[in-house]
ROVEXKE-519004 format. One record per residue (C-alpha): x, y, z; residue number from 1; residue in one letter. Coordinates in steps of 0.25 Angstrom, whole numbers, m for minus. Layout:
# residues N
+-------+-------+-------+-----+----+
|    c1 |    c2 |    c3 |   i | aa |
+-------+-------+-------+-----+----+
|     X |     Y |     Z | NUM |  a |
...
+-------+-------+-------+-----+----+
//
This chain:
# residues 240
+-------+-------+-------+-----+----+
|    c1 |    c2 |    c3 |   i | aa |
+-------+-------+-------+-----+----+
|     0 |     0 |     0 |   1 |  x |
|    10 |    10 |     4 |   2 |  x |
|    21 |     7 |   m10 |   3 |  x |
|     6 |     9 |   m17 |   4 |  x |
|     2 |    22 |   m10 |   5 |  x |
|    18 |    26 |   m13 |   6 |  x |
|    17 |    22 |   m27 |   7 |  x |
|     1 |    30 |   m29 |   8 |  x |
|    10 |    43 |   m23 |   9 |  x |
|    22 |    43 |   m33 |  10 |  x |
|    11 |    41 |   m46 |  11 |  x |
|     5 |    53 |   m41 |  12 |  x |
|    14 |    61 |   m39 |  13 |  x |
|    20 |    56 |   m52 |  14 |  x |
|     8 |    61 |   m58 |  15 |  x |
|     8 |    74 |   m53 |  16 |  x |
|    20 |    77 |   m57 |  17 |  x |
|    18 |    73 |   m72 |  18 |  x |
|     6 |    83 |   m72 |  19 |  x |
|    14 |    93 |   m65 |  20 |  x |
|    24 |    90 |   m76 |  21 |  x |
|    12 |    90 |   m86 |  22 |  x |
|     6 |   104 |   m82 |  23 |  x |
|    21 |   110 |   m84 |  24 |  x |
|    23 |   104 |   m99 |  25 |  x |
|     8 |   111 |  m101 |  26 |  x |
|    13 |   123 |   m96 |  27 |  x |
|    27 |   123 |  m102 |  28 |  x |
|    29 |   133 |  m112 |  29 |  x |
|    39 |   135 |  m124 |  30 |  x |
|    46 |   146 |  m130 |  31 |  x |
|    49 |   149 |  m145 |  32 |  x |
|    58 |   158 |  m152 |  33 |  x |
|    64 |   162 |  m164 |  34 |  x |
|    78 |   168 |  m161 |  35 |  x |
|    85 |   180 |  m167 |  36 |  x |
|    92 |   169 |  m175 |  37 |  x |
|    79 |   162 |  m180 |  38 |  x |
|    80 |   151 |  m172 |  39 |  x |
|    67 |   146 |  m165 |  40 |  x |
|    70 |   144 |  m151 |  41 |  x |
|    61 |   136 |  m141 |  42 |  x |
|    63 |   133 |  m125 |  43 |  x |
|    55 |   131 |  m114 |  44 |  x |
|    57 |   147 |  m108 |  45 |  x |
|    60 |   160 |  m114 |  46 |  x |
|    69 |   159 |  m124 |  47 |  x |
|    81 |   169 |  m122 |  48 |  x |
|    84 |   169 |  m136 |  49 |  x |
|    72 |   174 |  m142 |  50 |  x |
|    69 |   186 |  m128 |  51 |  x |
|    71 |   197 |  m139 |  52 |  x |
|    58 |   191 |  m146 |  53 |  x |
|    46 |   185 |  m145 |  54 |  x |
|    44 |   170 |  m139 |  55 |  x |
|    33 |   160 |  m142 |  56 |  x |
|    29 |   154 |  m128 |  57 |  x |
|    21 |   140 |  m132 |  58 |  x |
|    13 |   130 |  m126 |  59 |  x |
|    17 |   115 |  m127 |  60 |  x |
|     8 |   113 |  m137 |  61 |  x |
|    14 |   123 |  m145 |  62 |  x |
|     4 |   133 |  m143 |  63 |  x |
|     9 |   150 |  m141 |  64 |  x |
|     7 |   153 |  m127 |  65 |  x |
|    12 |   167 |  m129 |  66 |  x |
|    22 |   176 |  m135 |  67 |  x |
|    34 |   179 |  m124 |  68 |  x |
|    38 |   194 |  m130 |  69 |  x |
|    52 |   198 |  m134 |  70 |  x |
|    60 |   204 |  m119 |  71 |  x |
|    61 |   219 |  m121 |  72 |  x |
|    76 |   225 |  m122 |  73 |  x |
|    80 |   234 |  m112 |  74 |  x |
|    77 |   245 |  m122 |  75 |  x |
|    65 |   240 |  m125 |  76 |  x |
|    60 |   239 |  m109 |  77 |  x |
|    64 |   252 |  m106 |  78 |  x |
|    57 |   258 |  m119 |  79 |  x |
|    43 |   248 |  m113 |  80 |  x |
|    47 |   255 |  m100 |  81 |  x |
|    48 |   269 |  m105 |  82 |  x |
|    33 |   267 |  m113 |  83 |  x |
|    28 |   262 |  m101 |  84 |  x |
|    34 |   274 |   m94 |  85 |  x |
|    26 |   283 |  m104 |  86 |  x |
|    14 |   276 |  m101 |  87 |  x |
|    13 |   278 |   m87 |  88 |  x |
|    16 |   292 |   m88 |  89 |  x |
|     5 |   293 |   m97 |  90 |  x |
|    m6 |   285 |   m89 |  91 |  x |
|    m1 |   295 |   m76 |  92 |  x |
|    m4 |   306 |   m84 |  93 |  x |
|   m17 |   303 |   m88 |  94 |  x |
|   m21 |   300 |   m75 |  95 |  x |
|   m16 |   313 |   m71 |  96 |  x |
|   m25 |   318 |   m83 |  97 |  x |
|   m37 |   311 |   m78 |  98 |  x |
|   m35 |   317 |   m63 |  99 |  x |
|   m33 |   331 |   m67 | 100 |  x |
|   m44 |   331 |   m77 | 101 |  x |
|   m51 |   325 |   m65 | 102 |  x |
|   m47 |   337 |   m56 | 103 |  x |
|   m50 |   347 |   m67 | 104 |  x |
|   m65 |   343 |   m66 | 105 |  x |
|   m68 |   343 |   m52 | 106 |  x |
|   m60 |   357 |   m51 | 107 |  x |
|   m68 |   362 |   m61 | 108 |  x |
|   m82 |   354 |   m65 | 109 |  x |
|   m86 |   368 |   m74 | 110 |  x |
|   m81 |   379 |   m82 | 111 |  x |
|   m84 |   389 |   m71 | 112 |  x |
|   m77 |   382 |   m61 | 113 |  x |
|   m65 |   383 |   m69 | 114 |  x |
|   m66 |   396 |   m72 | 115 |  x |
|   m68 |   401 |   m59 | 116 |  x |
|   m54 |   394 |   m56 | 117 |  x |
|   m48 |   400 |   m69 | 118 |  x |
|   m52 |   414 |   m63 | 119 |  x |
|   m46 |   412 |   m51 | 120 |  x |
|   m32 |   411 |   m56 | 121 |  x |
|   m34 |   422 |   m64 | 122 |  x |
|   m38 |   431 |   m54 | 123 |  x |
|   m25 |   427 |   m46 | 124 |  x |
|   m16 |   428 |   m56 | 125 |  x |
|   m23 |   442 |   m61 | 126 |  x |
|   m22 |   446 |   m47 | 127 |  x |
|    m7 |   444 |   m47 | 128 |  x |
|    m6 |   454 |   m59 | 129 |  x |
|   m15 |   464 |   m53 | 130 |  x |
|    m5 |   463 |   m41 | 131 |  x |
|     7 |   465 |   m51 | 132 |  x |
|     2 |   476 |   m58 | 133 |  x |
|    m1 |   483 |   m45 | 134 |  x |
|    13 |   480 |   m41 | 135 |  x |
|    19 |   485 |   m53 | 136 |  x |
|    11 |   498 |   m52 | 137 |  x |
|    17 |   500 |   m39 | 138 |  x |
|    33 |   499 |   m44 | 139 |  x |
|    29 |   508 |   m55 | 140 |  x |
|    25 |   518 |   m44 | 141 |  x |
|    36 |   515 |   m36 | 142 |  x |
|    46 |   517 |   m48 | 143 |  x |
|    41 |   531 |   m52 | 144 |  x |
|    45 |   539 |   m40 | 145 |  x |
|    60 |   532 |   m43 | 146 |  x |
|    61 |   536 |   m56 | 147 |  x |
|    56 |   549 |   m53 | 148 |  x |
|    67 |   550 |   m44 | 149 |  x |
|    78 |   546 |   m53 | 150 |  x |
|    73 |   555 |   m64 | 151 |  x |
|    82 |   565 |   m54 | 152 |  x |
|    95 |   557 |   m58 | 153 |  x |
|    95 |   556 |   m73 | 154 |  x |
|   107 |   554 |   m77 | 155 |  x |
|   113 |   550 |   m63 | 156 |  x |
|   115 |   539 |   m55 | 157 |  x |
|   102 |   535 |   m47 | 158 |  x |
|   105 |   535 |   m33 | 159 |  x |
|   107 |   519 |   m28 | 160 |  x |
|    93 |   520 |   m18 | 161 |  x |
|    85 |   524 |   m30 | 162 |  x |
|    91 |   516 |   m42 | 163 |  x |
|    88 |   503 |   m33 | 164 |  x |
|    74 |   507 |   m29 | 165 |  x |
|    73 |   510 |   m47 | 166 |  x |
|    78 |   495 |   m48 | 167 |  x |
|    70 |   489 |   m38 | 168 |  x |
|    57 |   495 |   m44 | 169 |  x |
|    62 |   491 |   m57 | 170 |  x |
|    64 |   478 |   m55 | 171 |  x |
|    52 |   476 |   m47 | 172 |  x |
|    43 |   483 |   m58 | 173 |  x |
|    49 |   472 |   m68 | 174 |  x |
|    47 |   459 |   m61 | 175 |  x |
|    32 |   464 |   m59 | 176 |  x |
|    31 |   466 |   m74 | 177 |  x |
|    36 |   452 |   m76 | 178 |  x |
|    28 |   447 |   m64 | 179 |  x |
|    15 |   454 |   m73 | 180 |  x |
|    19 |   446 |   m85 | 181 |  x |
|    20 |   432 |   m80 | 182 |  x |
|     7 |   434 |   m71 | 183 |  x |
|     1 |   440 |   m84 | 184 |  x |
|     4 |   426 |   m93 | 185 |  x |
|     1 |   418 |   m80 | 186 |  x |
|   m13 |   424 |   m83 | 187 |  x |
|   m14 |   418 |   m97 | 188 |  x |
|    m9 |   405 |   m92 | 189 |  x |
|   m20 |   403 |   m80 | 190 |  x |
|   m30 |   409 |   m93 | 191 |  x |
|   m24 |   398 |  m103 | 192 |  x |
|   m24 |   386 |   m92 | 193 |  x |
|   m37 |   388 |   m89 | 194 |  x |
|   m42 |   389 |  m102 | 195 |  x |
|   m35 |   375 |  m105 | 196 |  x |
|   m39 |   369 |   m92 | 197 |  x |
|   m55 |   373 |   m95 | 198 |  x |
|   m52 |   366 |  m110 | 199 |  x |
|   m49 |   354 |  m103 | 200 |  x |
|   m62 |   355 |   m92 | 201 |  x |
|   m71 |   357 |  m102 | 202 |  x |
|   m66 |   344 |  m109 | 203 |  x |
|   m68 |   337 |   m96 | 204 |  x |
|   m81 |   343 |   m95 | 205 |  x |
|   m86 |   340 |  m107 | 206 |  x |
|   m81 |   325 |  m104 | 207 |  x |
|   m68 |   322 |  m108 | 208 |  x |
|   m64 |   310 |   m98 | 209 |  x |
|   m52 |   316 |   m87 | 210 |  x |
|   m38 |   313 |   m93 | 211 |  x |
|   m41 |   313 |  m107 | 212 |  x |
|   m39 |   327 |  m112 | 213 |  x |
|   m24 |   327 |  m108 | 214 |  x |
|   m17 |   334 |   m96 | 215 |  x |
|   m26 |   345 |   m93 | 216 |  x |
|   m21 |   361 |   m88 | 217 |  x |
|   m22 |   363 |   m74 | 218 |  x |
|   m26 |   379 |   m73 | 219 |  x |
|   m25 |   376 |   m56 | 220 |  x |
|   m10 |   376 |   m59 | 221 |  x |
|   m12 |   392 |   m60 | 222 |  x |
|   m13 |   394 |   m46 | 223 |  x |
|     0 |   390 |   m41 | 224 |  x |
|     6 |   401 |   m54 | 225 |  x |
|    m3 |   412 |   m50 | 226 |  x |
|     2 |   410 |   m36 | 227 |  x |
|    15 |   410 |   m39 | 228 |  x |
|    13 |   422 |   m48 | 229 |  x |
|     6 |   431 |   m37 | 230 |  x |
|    18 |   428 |   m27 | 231 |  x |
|    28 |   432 |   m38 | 232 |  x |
|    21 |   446 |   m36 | 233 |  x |
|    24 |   449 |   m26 | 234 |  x |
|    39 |   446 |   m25 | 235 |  x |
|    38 |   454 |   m38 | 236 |  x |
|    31 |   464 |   m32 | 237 |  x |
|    40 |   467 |   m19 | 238 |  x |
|    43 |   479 |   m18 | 239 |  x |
|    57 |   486 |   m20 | 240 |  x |
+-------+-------+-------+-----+----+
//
């Protein structure tokens, strides 16, 4: 009994195995190739040979299972890595479109939303001027005594107090003027991104899905200039 139970063990465990065995043969699979000499080239794994081209991966049967493609060059991976670079800069931008298009409409849901925003930064930015211009007046005034009083010296030296109290009106009468001109085109560029940004609202309003209209102005960005212009003034507009 016990030589019988022993022998019933070993043919089954025989058994297992050659299914086991079997199973794998099923699953094997073969590799082919044609190499850069034009030999065709077969083996039971990749074939180093053939890496820089295409290999056939077959069943037993001789059936394709798939097509193993070539292995990229280094060149060729960083090119894949550099497009791939690309893309998810691009995919990050839009979503960046598609949030800021996004904000844009619950900032301004109408027209007279935005416009009331638009006059906002106007009126700040005209303010400044108005604030210049006052400035400058006041320098003019300031200078027309002084040169009143050198009118006295034509032709000689201008005692040293006067001449630097001349220069520093001067100067301070010139970076106003400038100050006036680049508050002046700041202005026209609240005035032109506005109008761009209200292009692209009424777009959005009208439908156009968030994202698909390209990066969109951001007219809010004015603030932060018009801020900075106004404290310009008055360093410009210090006294001498």
């Amino acid at each position: 009994m016990a030589v019988n139970s022993r022998l019933c063990k070993a043919m089954i465990a025989t058994g297992v195995l050659l299914a086991a065995g079997r199973l794998l043969a099923a699953d094997a699979a073969i590799f082919t190739c044609t190499n850069a000499q034009g030999k065709r080239m077969t083996a039971d794994r990749p074939i180093a040979e053939c890496m820089d081209r295409e290999q056939r991966v077959l069943n037993r049967d001789g059936s394709v299972r798939n097509v193993m493609p070539p292995s990229m060059t280094s060149e060729e991976r960083a090119a894949a890595e550099e497009v791939e670079r690309k893309r998810a800069i691009e995919r990050a931008a839009q979503k960046d479109a598609v949030r800021r298009d996004r904000n844009m409409l619950a900032r301004y849901p109408d027209e007279a939303t935005h416009q009331k925003a638009r006059d906002t930064a106007l009126d700040a930015a005209r303010g400044a001027i108005s604030l210049s211009e006052a400035r400058l007046a006041d320098l003019q005034r300031d200078r027309k005594p002084l040169t009143d009083e050198a009118e006295f010296y034509k032709g000689k030296a201008l005692p040293f107090k006067l001449k630097t109290q001349i220069e520093a009106v001067e100067t301070s009468i010139a970076a106003q003027r400038e100050l006036l001109v680049t508050q002046q085109a700041e202005v026209g560029r609240i005035t032109s991104l506005y109008d761009a940004e209200l292009r692209h609202l009424k777009k959005l309003w009208a439908g156009a899905q968030p994202g698909s209209l390209g990066m969109a102005p951001e007219a809010d960005a004015v603030n932060t200039g018009s801020a900075s212009l106004k404290a310009d003034g008055r360093t410009a507009t210090a006294r001498p």
